[in-house]
C-alpha positions in Angstrom: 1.6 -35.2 44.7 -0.6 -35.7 41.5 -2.8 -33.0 39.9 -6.0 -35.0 41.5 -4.2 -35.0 44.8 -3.8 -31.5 44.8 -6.8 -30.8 43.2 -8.5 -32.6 46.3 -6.5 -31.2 49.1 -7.8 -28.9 51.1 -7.1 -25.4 51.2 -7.7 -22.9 53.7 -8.1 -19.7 51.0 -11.9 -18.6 51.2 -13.7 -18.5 47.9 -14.5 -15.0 46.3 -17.7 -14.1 44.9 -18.1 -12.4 41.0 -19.4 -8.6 42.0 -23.2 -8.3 42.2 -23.3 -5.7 39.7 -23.1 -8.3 37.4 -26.7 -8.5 37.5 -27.2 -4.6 36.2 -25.3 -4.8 34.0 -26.3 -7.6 32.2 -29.5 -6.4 32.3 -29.0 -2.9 30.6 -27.0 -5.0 28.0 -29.7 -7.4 27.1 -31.8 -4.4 26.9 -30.1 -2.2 24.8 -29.6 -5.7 21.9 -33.3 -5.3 22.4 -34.0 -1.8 21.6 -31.3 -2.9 18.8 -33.3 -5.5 17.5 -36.4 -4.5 18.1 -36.6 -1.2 16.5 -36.0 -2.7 12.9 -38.5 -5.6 14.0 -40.9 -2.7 14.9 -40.5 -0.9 11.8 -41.6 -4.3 9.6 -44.4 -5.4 11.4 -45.5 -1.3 11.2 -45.6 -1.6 7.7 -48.9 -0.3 6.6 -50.2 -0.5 10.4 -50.4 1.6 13.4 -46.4 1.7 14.6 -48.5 1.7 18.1 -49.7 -1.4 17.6 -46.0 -2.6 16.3 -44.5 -1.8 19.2 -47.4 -3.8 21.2 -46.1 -6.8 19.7 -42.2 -6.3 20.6 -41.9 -4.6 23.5 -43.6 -7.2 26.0 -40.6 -9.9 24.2 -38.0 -6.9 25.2 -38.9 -7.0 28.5 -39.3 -10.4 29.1 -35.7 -10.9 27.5 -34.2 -8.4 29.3 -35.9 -9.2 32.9 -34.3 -13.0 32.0 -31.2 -11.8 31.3 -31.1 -10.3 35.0 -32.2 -13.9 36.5 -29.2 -15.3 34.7 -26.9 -13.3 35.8 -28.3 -13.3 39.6 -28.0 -17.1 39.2 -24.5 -16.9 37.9 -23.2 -15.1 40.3 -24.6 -16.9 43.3 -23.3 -19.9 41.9 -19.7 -18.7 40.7 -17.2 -18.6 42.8 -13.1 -18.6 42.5 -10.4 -18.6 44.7 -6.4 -18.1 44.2 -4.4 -20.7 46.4 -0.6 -21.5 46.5 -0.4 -24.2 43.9 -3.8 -23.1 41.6 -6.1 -21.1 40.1 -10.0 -22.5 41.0 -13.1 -21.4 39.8 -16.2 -23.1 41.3 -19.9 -23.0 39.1 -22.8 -24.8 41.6 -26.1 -24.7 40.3 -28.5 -27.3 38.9 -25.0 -29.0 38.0 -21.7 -28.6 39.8 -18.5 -27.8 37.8 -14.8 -27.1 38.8 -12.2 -25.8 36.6 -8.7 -25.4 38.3 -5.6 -24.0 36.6 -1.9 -24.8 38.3 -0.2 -21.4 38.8 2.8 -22.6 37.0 0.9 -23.1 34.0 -0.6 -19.7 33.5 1.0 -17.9 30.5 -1.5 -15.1 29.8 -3.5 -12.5 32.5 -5.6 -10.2 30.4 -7.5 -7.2 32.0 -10.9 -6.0 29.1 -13.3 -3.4 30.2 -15.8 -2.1 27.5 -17.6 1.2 28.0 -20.7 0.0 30.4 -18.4 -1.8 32.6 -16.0 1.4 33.0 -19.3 2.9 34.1 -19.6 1.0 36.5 -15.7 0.1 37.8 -15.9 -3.2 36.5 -13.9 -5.3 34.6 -13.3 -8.7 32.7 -10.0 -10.9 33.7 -9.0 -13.7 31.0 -6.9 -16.2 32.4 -5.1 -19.1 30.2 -2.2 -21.4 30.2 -1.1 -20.6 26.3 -2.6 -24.1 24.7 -2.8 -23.8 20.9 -5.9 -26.0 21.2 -8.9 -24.6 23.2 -10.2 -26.8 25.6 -12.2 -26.3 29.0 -9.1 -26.1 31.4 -7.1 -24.0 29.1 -8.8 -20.6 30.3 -10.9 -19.1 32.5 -12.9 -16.2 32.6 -14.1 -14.1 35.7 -16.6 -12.0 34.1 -17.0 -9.4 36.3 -15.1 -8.1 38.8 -14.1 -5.2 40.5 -11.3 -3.3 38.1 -9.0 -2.5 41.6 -9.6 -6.7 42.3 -8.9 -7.4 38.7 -5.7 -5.8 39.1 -4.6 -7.0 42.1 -5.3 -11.1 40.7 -3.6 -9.9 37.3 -0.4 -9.1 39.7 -0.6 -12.0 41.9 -1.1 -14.7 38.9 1.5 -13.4 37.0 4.2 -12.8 40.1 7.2 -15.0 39.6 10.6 -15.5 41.1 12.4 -13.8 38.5 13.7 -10.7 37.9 13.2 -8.7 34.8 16.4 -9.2 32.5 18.3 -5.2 32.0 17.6 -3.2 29.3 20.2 -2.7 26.4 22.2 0.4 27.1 21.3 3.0 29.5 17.6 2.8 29.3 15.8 4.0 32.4 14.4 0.7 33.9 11.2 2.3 34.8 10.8 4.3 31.8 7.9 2.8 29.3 9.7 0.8 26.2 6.9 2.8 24.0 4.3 5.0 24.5 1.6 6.5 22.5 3.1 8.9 20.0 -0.2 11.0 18.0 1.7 11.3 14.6 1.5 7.6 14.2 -2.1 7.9 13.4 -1.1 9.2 9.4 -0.5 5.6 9.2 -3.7 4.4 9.9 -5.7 5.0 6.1 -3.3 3.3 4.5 -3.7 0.1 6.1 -6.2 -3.0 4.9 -9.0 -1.4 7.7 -9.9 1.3 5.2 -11.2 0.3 2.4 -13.0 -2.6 4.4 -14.6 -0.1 7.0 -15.8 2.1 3.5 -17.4 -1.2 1.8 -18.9 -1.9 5.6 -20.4 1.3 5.5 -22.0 1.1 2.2 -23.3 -2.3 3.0 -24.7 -0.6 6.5 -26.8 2.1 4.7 -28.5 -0.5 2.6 -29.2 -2.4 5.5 -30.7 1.0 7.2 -32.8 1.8 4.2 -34.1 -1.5 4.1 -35.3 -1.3 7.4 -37.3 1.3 6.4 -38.7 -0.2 3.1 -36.4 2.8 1.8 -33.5 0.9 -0.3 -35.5 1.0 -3.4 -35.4 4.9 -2.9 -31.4 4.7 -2.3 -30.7 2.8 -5.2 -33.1 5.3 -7.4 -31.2 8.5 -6.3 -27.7 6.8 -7.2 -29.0 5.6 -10.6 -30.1 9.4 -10.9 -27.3 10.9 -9.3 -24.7 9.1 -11.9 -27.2 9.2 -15.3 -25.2 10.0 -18.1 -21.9 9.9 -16.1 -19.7 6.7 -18.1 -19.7 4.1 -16.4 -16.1 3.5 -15.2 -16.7 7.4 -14.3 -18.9 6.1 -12.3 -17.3 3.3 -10.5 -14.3 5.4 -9.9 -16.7 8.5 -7.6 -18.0 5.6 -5.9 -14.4 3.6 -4.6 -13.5 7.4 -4.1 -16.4 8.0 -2.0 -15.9 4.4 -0.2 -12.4 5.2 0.4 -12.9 8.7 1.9 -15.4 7.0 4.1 -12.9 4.3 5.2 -10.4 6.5 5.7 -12.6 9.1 8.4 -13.3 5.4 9.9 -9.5 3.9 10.4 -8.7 7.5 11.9 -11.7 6.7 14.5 -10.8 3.2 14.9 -6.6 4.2 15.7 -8.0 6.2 18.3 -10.4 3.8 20.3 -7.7 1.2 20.1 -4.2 2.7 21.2 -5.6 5.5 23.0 -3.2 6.3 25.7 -1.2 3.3 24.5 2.0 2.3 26.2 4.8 -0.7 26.6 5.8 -1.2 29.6 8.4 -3.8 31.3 7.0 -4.4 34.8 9.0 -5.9 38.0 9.3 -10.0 38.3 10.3 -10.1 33.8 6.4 -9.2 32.7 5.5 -6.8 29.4 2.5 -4.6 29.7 0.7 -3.3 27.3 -2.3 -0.8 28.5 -4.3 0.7 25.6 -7.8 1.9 24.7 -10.6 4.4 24.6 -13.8 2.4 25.3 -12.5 -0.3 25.6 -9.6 -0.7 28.0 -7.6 -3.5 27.6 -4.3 -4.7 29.8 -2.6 -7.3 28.6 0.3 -9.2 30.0 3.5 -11.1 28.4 6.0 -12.9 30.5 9.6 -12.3 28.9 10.6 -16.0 30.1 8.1 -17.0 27.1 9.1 -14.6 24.6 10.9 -16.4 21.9 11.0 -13.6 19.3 9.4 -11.1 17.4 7.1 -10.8 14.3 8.3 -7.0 12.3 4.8 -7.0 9.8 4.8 -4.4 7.2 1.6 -4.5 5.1 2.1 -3.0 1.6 0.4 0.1 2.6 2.4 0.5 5.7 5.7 -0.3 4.1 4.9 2.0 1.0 4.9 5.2 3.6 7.6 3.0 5.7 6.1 2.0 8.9 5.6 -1.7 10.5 4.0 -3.1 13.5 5.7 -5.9 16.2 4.0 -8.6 17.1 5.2 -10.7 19.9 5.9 -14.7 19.3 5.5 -16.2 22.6 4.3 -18.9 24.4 1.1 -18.9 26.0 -0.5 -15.8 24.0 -4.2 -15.7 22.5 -4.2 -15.7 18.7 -6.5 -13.9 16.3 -8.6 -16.9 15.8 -9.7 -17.0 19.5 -9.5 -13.3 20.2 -12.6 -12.2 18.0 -11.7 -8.8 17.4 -8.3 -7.9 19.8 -4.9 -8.7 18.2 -3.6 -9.6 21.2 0.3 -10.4 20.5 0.4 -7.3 19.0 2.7 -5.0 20.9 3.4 -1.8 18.7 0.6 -0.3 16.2 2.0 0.7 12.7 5.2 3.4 13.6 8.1 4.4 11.5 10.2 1.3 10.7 12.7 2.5 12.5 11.4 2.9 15.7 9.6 -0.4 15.1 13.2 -2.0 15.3 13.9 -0.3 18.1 11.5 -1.4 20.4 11.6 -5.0 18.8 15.3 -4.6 20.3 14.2 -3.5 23.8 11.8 -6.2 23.9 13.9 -8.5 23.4 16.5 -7.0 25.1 19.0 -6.8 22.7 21.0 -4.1 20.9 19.9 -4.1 17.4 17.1 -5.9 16.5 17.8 -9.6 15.0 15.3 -9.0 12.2 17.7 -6.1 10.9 21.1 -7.3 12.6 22.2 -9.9 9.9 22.1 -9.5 6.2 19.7 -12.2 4.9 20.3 -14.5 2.3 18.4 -14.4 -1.0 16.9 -17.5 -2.8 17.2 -19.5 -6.0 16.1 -17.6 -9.5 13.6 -20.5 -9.1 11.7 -19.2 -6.2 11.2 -15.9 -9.0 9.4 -17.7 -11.4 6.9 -19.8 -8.9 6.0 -16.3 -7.7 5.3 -14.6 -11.5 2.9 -17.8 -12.4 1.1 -17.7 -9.4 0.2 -13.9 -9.7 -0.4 -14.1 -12.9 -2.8 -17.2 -12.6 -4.6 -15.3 -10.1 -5.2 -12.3 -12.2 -5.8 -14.1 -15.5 -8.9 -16.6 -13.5 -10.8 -13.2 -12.8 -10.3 -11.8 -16.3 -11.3 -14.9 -18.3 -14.0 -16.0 -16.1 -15.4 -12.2 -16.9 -14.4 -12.2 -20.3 -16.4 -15.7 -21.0 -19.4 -14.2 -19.2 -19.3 -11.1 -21.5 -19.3 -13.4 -24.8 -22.4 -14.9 -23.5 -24.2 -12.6 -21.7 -23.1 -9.0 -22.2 -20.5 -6.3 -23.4 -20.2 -4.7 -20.2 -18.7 -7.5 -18.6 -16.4 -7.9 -21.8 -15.1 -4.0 -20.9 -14.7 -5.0 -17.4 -12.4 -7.7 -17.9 -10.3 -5.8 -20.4 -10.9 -2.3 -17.9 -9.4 -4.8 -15.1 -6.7 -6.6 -17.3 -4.9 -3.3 -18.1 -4.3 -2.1 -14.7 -3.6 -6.1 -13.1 -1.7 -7.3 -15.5 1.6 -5.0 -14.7 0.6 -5.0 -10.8 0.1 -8.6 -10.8 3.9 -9.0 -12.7 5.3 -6.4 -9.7 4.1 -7.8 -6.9 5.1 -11.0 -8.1 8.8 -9.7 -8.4 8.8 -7.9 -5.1 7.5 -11.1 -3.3 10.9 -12.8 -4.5 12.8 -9.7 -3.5 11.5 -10.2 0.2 12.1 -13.9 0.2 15.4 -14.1 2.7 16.7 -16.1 5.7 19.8 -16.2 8.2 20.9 -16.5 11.6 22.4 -14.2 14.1 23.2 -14.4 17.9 20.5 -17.0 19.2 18.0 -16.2 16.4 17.3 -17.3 13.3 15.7 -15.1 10.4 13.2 -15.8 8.0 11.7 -13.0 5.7 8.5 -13.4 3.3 4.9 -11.7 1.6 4.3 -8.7 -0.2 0.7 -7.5 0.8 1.8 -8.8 3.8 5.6 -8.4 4.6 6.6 -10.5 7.7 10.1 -10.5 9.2 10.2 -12.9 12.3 13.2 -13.3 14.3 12.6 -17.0 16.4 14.5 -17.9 19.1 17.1 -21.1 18.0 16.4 -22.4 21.5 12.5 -22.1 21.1 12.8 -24.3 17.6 11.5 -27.8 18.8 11.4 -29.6 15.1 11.7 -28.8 11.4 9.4 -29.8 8.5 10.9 -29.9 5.0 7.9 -29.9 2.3 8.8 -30.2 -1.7 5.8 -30.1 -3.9 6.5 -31.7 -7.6 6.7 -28.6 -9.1 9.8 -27.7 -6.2 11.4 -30.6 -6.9 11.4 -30.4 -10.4 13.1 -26.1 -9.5 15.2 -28.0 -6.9 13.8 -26.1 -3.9 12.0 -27.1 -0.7 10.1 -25.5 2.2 11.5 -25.6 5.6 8.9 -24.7 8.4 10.3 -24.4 12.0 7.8 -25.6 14.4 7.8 -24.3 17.9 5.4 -23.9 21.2 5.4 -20.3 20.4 3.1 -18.1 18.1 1.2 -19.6 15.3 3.5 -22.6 16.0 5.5 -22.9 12.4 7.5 -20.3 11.0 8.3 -21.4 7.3 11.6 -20.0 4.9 9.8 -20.3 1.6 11.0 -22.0 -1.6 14.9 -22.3 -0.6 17.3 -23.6 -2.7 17.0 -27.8 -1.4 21.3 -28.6 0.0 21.0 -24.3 1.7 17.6 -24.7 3.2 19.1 -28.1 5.1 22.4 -26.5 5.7 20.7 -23.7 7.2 18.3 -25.8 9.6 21.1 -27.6 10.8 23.5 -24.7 11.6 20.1 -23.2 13.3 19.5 -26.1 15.8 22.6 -28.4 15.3 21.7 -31.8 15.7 17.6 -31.8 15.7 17.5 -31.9 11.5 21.3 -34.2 11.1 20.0 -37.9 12.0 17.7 -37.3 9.2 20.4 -36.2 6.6 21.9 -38.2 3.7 25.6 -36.9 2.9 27.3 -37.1 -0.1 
């Protein structure tokens, strides 16, 4: 039967209705992005008038948003309306225009369960179905915003229910014991990660935007020029990243805990991984082992300074960054002590050891060292000049910034450089095959040989001048190319073929 045939035939499963609560809630959201908007709104038009008469203006516009906000959701949930059959997945919109969007069961990859804090409120929740396509298009997912959370659950179950059984642990592991759960000393690693000093600058920008809602950021800016007068200047700048930092750290601590509270990893019956996590926001989200096809160990410098690393799973069929707004959802482990980090990348994958620490990886051409110094350097020196330049024609102070930033860069720039080359590696054990890169960002993925599905062998002029090529494994899984970075040209072929024998040989030249 074809997909139109089956799409046509009649099936005796009723259709299910979204929960009518949809329309409360949607009206207490719309209302507090009102009060939210509005205030500051308020505040402007108040300036010099009556804040009386202000409010006058907005508050009629609040209600009228938030009373259409309710229609719209009354009209979308009479008109939505999904159903789980045998073969597929339907979901049914009939209003002013008729849609139908229909997934085949086979095809579904990915069953997340999202609650935020006004839908715990109310037992509600969100379920995010998709079928894994890198591209988003309109039958790739479907949302059923909202349900009942005990409903949710249940169609999370059925959706991902398969005729497999869950592959056996290595060793003696207790198959219904979790394969991680929350452990409250991981949250020292939390400051030292990228979020801190990003949530500090956030902040800072959030106070000015506070202050200018109240016609108050001139004020702000006075008492910090009075706060700091006759403090040096780099004196100066140092109290304030200080300051920004303390701030960003208080905030990643806050952050940790609303997003792996009562974390855990959990292998479920029929080959599924769980992983359950949040304060807030709850979120359940669901990994069929069948399209697992390895593991991403990511150690950002910070992290791997105080040794810890995350895992992130490489699999078909999962939701990446770019379409998950603010959820990392392959991730399976937050930042833990490396060690444990390889351990649970071994349970995952149910192996013994962990690939990404099971085979001694091979380093890469002297070459590969130098590409690495000139880029860092270039990428210190453009800041320094370009500042440097401006100082000569406009003022000294920029001329002591660029020499107050060259100092310090310089010898960082030369180190990082050098440590990238040391984490350049690749190799292959059991059914996977290694590949190791970064320094801000240290990524060790261990890809399934199986999953590989084609390689792509780039050589700049500059490589082939050093001799050395890039060799990106494409595959259905993850970010879809995994790439072993400037290898020496005759190993970075050898080791493609020995990876998958016979995909990269028809292509090959022999001497």
């Amino acid at each position: 039967m074809s997909e139109q045939d089956a799409l046509e035939a009649p099936e005796t499963e009723p259709w299910q209705r979204l929960d009518k609560r949809i329309v409360t809630v949607g009206a207490i959201t719309m209302a507090g992005v009102s009060v939210g908007a509005g205030v500051p709104i308020a505040i402007g038009i108040a300036d010099g008038k009556s804040f009386g008469v202000a409010l006058a203006w907005v508050l009629p516009f609040a209600v009228l948003l938030t009373a259409g906000s309710a229609l719209a959701e009354l009209l979308r949930w009479r008109a939505t309306r999904y159903r789980v059959t045998g073969r597929r997945f339907e979901l049914r919109f009939q209003l002013v225009v008729r849609s139908r969007r229909s997934l085949p069961r086979e095809r579904i990859r990915s069953v997340d369960v999202t609650a935020n804090p006004l839908q715990r409120l109310f037992g509600l929740a969100v379920l995010d179905v998709g079928t894994g396509q890198h591209e988003k298009t309109e039958n790739s997912r479907v949302k059923l915003n909202l349900l009942p959370r005990a409903e949710a659950e249940r169609l999370r179950i059925e959706l991902l229910e398969r005729t497999v059984s869950a592959p056996a642990g290595p060793g003696d592991r207790d198959p219904d014991a979790p394969l991680a759960r929350l452990d409250w000393s991981w949250i020292r690693y939390a400051p030292v990660s990228f979020v801190a000093p990003l949530i500090g600058l956030a902040a800072g920008g959030a106070l000015m935007r506070v202050a200018e809602w109240f016609g108050a950021e001139r004020g702000v800016i006075d008492w910090a020029l009075d706060l700091f007068r006759g403090v040096p200047l780099v004196v100066a700048i140092l109290i304030l990243v200080v300051v920004a930092l303390g701030v960003g750290v208080i905030g990643s601590l806050g952050l940790f805990v609303e997003m792996w509270w009562n974390y855990r990893l959990e292998r479920e019956p029929g080959g599924t991984l769980r992983v359950r996590r949040g304060l807030l926001t709850t979120r359940s989200i669901s990994v069929e082992e069948r399209r697992l096809r390895g593991v991403d160990v990511v150690e950002p410098i910070g992290n791997r300074l105080v040794g810890a690393a995350r895992v992130d799973a490489v699999a078909t069929g999962m939701r990446q960054q770019k379409d998950s707004e603010k959820t990392d959802y392959h991730t399976l482990l937050p930042a833990v002590p490396l060690a444990v980090a390889n351990q649970v990348a071994a349970d995952v994958l149910s192996e013994p050891v962990s690939p990404t620490v099971a085979v001694r990886l091979s380093g890469h051409p002297v070459a590969a060292r130098g590409r690495r110094l000139r880029w860092w350097l270039v990428g210190v020196l453009v800041p320094v000049v370009a500042l440097a330049v401006l100082g000569l024609l406009l003022t000294d102070v920029l001329l002591t910034l660029a020499w107050i930033l060259a100092v310090p860069l310089l010898p960082i720039g030369v180190l990082l450089a050098l440590d990238a080359y040391r984490n350049l590696g690749h190799g292959i054990t059991g059914g996977y095959l290694v590949s190791r890169h970064g320094t801000v960002r240290r990524s060790t993925v261990a890809l399934e040989r199986a999953g590989v599905i084609g390689w792509t062998v780039k050589q700049s002029f500059f490589q082939r001048r050093a001799g050395l090529i890039t060799l990106t494994a494409t595959t259905a899984a993850g970010i879809g190319a995994y790439s072993v970075y400037d290898v020496g040209e005759s190993d970075g072929l050898a080791f493609a073929e020995e990876a998958v024998p016979e995909l990269l040989a028809p292509f090959l030249e022999r001497s």
